[in-house]
C-alpha positions in Angstrom: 10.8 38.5 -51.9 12.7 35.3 -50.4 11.6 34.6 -47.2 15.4 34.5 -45.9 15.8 37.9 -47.6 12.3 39.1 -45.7 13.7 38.2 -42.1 16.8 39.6 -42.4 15.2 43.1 -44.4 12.9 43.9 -41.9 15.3 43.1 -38.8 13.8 39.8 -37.3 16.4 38.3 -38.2 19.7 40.2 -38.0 21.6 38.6 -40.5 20.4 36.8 -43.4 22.9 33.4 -43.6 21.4 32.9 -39.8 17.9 33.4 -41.6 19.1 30.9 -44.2 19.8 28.1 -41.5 16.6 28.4 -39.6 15.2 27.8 -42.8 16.8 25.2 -43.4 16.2 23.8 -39.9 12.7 23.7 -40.5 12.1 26.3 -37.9 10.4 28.5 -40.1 6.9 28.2 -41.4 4.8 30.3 -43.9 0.9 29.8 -43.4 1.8 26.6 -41.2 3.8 25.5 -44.3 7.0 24.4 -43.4 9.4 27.1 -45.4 12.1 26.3 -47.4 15.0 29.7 -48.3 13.8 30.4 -51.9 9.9 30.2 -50.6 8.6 33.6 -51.7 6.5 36.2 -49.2 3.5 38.0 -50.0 1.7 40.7 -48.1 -0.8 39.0 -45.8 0.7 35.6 -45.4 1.6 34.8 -41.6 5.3 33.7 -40.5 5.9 31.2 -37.9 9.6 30.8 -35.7 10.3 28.3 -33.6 12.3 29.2 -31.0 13.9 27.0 -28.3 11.7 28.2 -25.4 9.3 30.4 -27.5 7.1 30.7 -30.8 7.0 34.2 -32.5 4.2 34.9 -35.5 4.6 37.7 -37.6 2.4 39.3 -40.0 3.2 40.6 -43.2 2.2 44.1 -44.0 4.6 45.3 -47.0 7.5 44.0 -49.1 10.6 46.0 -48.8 11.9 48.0 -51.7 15.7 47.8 -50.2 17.9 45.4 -48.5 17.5 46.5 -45.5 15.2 49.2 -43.3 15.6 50.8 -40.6 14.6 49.6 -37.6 12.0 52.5 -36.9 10.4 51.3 -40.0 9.8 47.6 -39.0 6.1 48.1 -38.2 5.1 49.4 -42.0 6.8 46.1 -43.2 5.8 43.6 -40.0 2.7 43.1 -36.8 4.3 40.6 -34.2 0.7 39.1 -34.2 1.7 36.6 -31.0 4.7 34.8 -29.0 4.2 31.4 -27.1 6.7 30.8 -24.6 7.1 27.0 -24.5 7.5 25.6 -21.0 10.5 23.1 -20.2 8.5 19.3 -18.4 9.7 19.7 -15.3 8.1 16.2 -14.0 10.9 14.2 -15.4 11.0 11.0 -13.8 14.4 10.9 -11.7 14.5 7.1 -10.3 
């Protein structure tokens, strides 16, 4: 499955043209592998977002049959593994 079709499937991402733009913002990395929309998933391989003030890393478990799940499914499909929250440099120099 297409990982823009995998975000938006198993509810990390909620819609799949926002999933499609992340993408494409190189925000999105598969195995530390910068991802491009038509990259394909497989069981096992580790997603990386990069969000403004935070990283989230997923794990994926299982490849959807359907479009979408439900969301009390989401942990047969995906393991948030870890999230970094990226600090802001607050010693800026203000001359």
């Amino acid at each position: 499955m297409r990982i823009d079709k995998w975000l938006s499937s198993v509810n990390i991402i909620k819609r799949r043209t926002v999933a499609v733009d992340m993408v494409r913002n190189g925000v999105v990395f598969i195995n530390d592998i910068e991802a491009k929309p038509s990259k394909n998933v497989s069981v096992g391989d580790e997603i990386r977002i990069e969000y403004l003030k935070s990283h989230k890393f997923y794990e994926v478990l299982a490849i959807p049959a359907t479009k979408t799940i439900s969301k009390s499914q989401n942990e047969l499909y995906s393991k948030e593994t870890k999230s970094i929250s990226i600090k802001e440099n607050e010693d800026e120099d203000t001359n």
